[in-house]
C-alpha positions in Angstrom: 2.1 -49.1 8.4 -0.1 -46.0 9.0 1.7 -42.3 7.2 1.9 -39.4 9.5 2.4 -37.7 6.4 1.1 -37.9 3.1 1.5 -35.6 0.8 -0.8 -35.5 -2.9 0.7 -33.8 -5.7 -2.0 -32.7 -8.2 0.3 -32.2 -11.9 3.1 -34.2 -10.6 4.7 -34.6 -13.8 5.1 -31.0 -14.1 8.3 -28.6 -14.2 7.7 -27.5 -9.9 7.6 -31.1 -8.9 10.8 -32.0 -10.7 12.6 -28.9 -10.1 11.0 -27.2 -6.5 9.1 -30.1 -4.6 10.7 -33.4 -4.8 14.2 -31.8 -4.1 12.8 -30.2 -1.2 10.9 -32.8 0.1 13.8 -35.5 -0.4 16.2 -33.0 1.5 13.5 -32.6 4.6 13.5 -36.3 4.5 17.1 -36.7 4.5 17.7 -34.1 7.1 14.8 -35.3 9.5 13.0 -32.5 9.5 9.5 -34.5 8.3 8.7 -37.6 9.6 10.6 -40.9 8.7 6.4 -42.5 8.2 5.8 -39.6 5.0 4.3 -41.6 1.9 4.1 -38.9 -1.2 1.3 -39.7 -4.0 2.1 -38.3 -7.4 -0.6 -37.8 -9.7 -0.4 -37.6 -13.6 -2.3 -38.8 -17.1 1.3 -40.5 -18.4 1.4 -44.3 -18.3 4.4 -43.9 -15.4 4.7 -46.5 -12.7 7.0 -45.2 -9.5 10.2 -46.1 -10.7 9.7 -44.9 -14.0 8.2 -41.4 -12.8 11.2 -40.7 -10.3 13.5 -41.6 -13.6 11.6 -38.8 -15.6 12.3 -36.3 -12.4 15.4 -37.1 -12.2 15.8 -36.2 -15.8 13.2 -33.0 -15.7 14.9 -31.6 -12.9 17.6 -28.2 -13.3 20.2 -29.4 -10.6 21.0 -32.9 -9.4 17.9 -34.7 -8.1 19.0 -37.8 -5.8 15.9 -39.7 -6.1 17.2 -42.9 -3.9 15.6 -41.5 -0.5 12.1 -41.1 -2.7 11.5 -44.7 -3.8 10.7 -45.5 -0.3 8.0 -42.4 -0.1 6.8 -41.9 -3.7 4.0 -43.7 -5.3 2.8 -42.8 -9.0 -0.6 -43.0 -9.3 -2.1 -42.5 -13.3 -5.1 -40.4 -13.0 -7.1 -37.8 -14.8 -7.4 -35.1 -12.3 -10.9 -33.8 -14.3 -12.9 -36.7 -14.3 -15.0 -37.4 -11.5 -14.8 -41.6 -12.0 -10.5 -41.5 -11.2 -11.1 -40.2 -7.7 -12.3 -43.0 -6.2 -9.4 -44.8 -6.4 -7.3 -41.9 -5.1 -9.7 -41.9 -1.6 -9.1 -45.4 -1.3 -5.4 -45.2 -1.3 -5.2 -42.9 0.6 -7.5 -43.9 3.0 -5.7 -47.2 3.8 -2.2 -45.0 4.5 -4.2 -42.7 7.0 -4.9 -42.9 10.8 -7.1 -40.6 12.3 -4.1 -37.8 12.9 -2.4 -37.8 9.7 -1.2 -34.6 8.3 -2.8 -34.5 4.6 -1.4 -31.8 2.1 -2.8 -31.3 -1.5 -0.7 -29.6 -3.6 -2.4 -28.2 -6.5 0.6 -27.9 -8.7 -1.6 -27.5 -11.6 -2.6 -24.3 -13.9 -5.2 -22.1 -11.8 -8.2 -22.5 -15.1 -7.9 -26.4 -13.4 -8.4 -24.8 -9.9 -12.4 -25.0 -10.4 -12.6 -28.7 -11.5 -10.6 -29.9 -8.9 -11.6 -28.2 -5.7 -15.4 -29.6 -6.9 -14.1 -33.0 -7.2 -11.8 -33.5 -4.2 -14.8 -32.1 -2.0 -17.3 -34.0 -3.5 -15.0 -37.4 -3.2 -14.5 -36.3 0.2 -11.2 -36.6 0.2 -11.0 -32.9 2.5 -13.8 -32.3 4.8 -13.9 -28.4 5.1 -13.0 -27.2 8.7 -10.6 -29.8 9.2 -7.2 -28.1 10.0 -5.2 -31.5 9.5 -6.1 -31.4 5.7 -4.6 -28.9 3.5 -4.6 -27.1 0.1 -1.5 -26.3 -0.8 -1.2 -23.8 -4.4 0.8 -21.2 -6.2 0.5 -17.9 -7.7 -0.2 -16.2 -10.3 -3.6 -15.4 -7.9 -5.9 -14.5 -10.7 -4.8 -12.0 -13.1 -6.9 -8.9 -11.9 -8.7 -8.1 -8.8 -11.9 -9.4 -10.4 -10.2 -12.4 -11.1 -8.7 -13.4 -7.9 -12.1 -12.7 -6.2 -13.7 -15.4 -8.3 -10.9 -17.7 -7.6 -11.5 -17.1 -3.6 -14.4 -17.2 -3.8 -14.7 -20.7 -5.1 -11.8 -22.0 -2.7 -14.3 -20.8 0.0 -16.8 -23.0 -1.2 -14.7 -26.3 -0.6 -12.6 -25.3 2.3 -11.8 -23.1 5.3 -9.2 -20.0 4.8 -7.2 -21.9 7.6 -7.1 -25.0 5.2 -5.7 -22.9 2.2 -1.8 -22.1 1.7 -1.0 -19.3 -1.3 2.6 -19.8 -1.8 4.6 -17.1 -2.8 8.2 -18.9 -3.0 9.6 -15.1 -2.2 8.6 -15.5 1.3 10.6 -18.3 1.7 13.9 -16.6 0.9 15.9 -16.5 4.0 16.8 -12.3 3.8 13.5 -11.8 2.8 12.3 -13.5 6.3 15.6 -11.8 7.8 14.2 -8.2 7.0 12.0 -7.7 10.2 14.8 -9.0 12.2 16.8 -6.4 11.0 14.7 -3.7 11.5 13.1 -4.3 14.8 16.1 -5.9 16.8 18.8 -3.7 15.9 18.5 -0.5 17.5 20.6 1.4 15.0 18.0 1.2 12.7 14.8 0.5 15.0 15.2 4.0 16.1 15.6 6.2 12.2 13.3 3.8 10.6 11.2 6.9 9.3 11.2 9.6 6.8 13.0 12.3 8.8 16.0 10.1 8.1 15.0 7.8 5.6 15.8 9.6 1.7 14.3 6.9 -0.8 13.8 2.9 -0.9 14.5 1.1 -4.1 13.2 -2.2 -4.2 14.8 -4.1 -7.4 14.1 -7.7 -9.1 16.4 -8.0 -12.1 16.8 -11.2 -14.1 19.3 -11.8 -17.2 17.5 -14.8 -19.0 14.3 -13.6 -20.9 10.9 -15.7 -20.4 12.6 -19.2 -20.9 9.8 -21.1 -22.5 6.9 -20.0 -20.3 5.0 -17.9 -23.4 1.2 -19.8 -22.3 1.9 -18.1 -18.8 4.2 -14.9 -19.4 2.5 -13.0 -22.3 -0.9 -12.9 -20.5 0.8 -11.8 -17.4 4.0 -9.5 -18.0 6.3 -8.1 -15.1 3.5 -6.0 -13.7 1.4 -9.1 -12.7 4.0 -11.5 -12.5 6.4 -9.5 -10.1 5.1 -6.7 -9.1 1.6 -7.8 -7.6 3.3 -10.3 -5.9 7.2 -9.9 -5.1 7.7 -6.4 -4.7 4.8 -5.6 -3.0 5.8 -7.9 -0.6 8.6 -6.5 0.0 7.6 -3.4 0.3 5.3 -4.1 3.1 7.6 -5.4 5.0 9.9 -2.4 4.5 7.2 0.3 5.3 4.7 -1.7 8.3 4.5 -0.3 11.5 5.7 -2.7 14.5 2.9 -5.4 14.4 1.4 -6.0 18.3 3.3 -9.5 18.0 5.0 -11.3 15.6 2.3 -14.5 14.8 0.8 -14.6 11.4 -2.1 -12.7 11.8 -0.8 -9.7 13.1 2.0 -9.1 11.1 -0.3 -9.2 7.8 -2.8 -7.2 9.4 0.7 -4.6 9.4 1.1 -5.4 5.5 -2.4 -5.2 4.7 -2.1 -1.3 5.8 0.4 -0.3 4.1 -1.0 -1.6 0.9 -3.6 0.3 1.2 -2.0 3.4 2.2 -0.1 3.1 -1.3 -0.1 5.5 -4.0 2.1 5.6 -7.4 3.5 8.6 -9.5 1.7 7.9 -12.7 4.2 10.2 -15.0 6.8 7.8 -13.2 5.6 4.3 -15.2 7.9 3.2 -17.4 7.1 -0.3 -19.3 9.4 -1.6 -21.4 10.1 -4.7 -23.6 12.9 -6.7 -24.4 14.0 -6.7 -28.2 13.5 -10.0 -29.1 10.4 -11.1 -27.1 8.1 -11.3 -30.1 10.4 -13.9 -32.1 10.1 -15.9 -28.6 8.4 -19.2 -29.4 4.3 -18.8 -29.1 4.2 -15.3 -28.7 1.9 -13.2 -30.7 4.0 -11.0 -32.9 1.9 -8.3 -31.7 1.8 -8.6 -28.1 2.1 -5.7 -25.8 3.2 -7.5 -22.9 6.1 -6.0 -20.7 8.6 -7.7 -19.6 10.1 -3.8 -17.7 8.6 -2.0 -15.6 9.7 0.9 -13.1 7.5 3.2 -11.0 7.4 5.5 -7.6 5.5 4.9 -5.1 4.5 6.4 -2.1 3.1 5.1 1.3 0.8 7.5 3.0 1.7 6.6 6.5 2.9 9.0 8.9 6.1 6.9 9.0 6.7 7.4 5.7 4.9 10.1 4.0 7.1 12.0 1.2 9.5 9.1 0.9 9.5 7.8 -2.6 9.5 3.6 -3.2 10.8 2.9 -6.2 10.2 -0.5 -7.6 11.9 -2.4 -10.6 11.6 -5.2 -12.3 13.0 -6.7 -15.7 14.5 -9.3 -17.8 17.1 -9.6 -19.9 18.5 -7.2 -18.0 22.7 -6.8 -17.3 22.4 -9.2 -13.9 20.4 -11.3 -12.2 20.0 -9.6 -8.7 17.5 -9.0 -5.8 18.1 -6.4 -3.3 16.5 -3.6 -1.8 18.5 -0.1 -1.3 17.2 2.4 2.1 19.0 5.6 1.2 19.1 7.5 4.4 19.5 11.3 4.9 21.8 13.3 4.7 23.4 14.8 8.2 23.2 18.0 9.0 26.8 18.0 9.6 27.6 17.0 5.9 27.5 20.5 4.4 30.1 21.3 6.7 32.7 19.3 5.2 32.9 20.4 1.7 33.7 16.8 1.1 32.1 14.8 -1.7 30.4 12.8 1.0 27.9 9.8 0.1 24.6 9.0 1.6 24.3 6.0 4.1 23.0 3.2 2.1 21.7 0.0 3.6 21.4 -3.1 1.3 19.4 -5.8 2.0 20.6 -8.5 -0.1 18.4 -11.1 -1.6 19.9 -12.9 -4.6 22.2 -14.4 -5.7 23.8 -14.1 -2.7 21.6 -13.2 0.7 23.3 -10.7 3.3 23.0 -7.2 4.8 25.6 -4.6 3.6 26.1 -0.7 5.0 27.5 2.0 3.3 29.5 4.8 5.2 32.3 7.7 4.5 35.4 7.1 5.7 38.7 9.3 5.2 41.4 7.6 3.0 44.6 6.4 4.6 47.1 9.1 4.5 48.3 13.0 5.1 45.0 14.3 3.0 41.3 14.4 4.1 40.3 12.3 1.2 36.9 10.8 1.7 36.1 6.9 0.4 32.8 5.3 0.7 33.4 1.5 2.1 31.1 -1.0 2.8 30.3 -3.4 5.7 29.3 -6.4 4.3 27.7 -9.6 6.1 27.1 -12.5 2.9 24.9 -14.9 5.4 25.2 -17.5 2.6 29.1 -17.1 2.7 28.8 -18.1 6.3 26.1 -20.6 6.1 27.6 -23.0 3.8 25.7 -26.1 4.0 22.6 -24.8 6.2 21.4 -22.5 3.6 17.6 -24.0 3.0 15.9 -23.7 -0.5 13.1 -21.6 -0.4 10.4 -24.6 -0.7 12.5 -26.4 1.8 11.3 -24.0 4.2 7.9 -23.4 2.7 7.0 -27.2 3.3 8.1 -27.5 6.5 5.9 -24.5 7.6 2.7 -26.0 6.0 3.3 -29.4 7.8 3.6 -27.8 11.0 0.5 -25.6 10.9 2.5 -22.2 10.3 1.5 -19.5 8.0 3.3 -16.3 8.4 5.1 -16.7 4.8 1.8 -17.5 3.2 -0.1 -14.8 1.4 -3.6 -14.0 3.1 -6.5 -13.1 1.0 -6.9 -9.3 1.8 -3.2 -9.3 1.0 -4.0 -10.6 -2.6 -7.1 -8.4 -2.6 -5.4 -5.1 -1.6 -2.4 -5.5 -4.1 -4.9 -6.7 -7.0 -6.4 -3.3 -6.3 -3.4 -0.7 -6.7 -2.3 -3.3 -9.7 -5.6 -2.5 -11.5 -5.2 1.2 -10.6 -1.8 1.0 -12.5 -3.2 -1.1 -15.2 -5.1 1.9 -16.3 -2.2 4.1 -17.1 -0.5 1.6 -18.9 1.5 2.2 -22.1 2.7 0.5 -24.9 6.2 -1.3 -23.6 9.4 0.7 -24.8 11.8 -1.5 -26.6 14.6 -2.2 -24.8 18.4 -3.9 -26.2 19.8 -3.7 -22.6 19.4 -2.0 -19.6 21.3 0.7 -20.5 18.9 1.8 -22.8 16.5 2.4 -19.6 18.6 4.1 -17.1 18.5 7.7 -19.0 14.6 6.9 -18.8 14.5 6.3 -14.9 17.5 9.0 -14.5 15.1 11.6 -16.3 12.0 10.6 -14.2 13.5 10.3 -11.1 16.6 12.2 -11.1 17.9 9.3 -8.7 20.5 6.3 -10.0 19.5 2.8 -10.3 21.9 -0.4 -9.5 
């Protein structure tokens, strides 16, 4: 029978298949959210056959992989994705699992110095004809590793296919809060309406991570948590945070918003702080030299008139004291505060990303009782506390949209392009790493710069 589906994986024996796609895929399939007719071709040099492939994921794979629903879709192809004379046989499976409307996705799960190689050889096999919007290129970040570097890369993608054939994932965007944050700010009045700086104080924007670089030296030391997070992650975040209302909520016109306020961004430079975990250079395959950070703070600004003045502070670490993703809005202070002579908080919203998503609100309240005691207490809403079950996995989602033709969660180029840009701007201040034991050895440092607490 004919696949309405089929979906190439390019480095199939690699750590994102066993851990990110199959999982994700096999869940879709389960929950009949891809079609029941979906054949999935895994490609890899090791002398697998199916069965013996799906055994090794099983085994590769972090959490519990039930590989029974993908022995019916997966088929292990041995192939060496460089040389020119293994395609062939890779056109003509797939050719005899196609009809003339089948949705093709090639998922370059490979490392991006492959990128060149590949693209040449799956559009000179003809395995993609460029313009066709039913075939798909499917790859990850890191996108380059400077601005000249991600040009080169685009510019060779362009070559071989059309920008509405090419998905950048960025597996942040597929985190439900983090595709929750415009709801929250454009339909809920409450905040719709102060979303500025006359009553916005400060945003923080934190990524921190307990474990340290877990292996991934090749990759890690010749990006560090500037590259790996910031250029990516937190920008995105930030973007979100600071656009203006986008004329509609499709694709285009939401990045158009995000693309602004990238450019609109400016950073304190007397604000960097990079920092190093003590440690790192007894990692295995690290350079007992390197100068990579795996810290780094700074303030930014966004020159908009929405929110000129306020300061965006963005952190990122690991080994730090908890693995956490949130994002703080500190609002104003109200004019009737002073009044009080109470030690009265700020309003703090908390946009809660991980481990657990959800949407918390800080606000004053007087203490029970015959004093005027003041208490700050928190409305909390955990969504995955009351999703148990329908919470999706990030790739989960992330598929789905690519086999349905929707790219709002994907990274455009002038996205990549703008970010690349400030990045290399920071790049040029950059200072040899601080050596860090905890995290408490950095909060006098960010105290001192900033005068402002950090979670």
């Amino acid at each position: 029978m004919k696949k309405d589906l089929i979906i190439t994986i390019f480095g199939a024996t690699g750590d994102l298949t066993s851990r990110k796609l199959l999982p994700a895929l096999s869940k879709l399939y389960q929950d009949e959210q891809i079609s029941k007719n979906t054949l999935i071709i895994a490609l890899g040099r090791r002398d697998y056959d199916s069965k013996t492939f799906l055994a090794y994921m099983k085994e590769s794979s972090a959490a519990a992989l039930d590989t029974k629903p993908l022995e019916s879709l997966v088929i292990y192809q041995k192939m060496d994705i460089s040389n020119p004379k293994d395609y062939p046989a890779l056109v003509e499976l797939i050719q005899a699992n196609k009809h003339e409307k089948t949705r093709e996705l090639f998922y370059l799960a490979i490392a991006p110095e492959l990128f060149p190689d590949v693209s040449y050889h799956i559009n000179t096999s003809k395995l993609v004809t460029q313009g066709d919007i039913n075939q798909s290129i499917v790859f990850e970040k890191p996108f380059g590793h400077d601005l000249e570097s991600a040009k080169a890369i685009n510019e060779m993608l362009w070559q071989y296919f059309d920008e509405k054939q090419i998905y950048r994932i960025d597996h942040y965007l597929g985190k439900e809060m983090i595709q929750n944050i415009m709801m929250v700010r454009f339909a809920n009045r409450i905040f719709e309406e102060i979303w500025h700086n006359r009553s916005i104080k400060s945003v923080k924007i934190i990524a921190k991570e307990e474990e340290g670089i877990l292996g991934r030296a090749g990759y890690y030391d010749s990006s560090g948590a500037l590259k790996d997070m910031v250029q990516s992650h937190l920008l995105q975040m930030l973007s979100l945070i600071a656009m203006e209302v986008p004329m509609s909520y499709f694709s285009d016109d939401v990045k158009n918003e995000k693309v602004k306020v990238i450019k609109h961004l400016s950073f304190d430079k007397d604000s960097l702080i990079f920092g190093q975990y003590r440690g790192y250079l007894e990692e295995k395959n690290i350079p007992k030299d390197s100068k990579t950070d795996t810290f780094v703070f700074l303030k930014t600004y966004v020159n908009t008139p929405r929110f000129k003045g306020v300061p965006f502070y963005l952190m990122t670490g690991k080994k730090l004291d908890a693995k956490e993703s949130l994002i703080i809005i500190e609002f104003e202070e109200t004019s009737e505060q002073r009044k009080w002579n109470l030690p009265l908080s700020t309003n703090k919203l908390y946009i809660k990303i991980a481990p657990l998503d959800g949407v918390g609100l800080i606000l004053n309240s007087k203490v029970p009782g015959l004093r005027d005691d003041v208490e700050t207490v928190e409305l909390e809403y955990c969504i995955a506390c009351h999703a148990v079950g329908n919470m999706s996995e990030a790739y989960q989602k992330l598929l789905l949209d690519i086999t349905e033709h929707h790219k709002s969660l994907f990274t455009r180029w002038d996205e990549i392009e703008t970010s690349w840009h400030f990045i290399d701007q920071i790049k040029k201040h950059q200072k040899d790493p601080i050596i860090y034991q905890s995290y408490e050895d950095l909060k006098p440092l960010i105290f001192e710069l900033t005068k402002e607490e950090m979670k």
